[in-house]
C-alpha positions in Angstrom: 0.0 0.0 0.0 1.2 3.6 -0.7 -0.2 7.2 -0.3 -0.4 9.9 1.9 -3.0 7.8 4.2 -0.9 5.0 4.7 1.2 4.8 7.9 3.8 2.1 9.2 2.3 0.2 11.8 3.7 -0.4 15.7 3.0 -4.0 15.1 4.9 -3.9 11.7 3.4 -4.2 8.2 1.6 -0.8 7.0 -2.1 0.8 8.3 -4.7 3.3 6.5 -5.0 6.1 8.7 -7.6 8.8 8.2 -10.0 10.5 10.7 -12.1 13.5 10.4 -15.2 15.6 12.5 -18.6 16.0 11.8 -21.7 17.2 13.1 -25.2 15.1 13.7 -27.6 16.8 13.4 -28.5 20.6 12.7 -30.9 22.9 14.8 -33.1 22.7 17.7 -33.5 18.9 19.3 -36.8 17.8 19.0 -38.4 15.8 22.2 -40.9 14.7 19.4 -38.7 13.4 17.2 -36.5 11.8 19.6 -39.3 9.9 21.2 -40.7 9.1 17.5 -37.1 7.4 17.2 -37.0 5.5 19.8 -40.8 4.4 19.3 -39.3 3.3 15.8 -36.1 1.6 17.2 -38.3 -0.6 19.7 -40.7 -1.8 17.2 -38.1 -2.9 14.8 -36.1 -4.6 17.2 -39.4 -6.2 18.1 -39.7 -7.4 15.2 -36.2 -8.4 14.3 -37.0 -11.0 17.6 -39.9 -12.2 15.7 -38.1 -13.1 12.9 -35.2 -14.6 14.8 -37.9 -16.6 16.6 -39.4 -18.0 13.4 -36.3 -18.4 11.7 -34.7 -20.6 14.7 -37.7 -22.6 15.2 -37.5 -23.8 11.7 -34.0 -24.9 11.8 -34.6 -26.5 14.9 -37.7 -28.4 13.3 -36.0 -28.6 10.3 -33.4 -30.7 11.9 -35.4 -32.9 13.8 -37.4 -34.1 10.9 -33.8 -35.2 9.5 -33.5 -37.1 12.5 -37.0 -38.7 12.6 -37.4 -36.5 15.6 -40.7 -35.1 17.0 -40.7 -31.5 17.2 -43.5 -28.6 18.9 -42.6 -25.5 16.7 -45.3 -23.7 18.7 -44.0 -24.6 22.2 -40.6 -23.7 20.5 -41.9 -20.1 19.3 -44.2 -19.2 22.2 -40.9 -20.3 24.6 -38.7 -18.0 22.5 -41.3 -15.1 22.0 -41.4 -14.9 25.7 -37.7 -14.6 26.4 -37.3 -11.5 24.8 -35.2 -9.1 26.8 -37.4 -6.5 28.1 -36.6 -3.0 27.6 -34.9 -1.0 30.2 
């Protein structure tokens, strides 16, 4: 590597350096916004546990039919559906 970004390295070989500043955000903060946000955040994360849920319990099942195995996909969804981490 070569260039004006490229430093050597304390641990030897050669490293991209760069860093810069920058500013989030412009004018007033909104409480409204803010709360929108984080009503947004929790609901997608919500979701995203869904989906893991679903997407777990099918491997799992998946699996087990392989194996001949019986398999409650329900008890299986319902168990992980309820060990969501709760929100602080």
């Amino acid at each position: 590597m070569q260039g004006p970004l490229v430093k050597k390295s304390k641990y030897g070989g050669k490293i991209v350096e760069y860093a810069t500043t920058f500013k989030v955000g412009a004018g007033k903060p909104s409480a409204e916004k803010d709360s929108a946000a984080r009503t947004k955040s929790d609901k997608d994360i919500h979701e995203w546990w869904l989906n893991n849920c679903k997407s777990n319990c099918n491997f799992v099942q998946s699996n087990a039919r392989q194996r001949g195995d019986s398999y409650d996909w329900d008890r299986c969804y319902y168990k992980c559906v309820a060990d969501e981490p709760k929100k602080k």
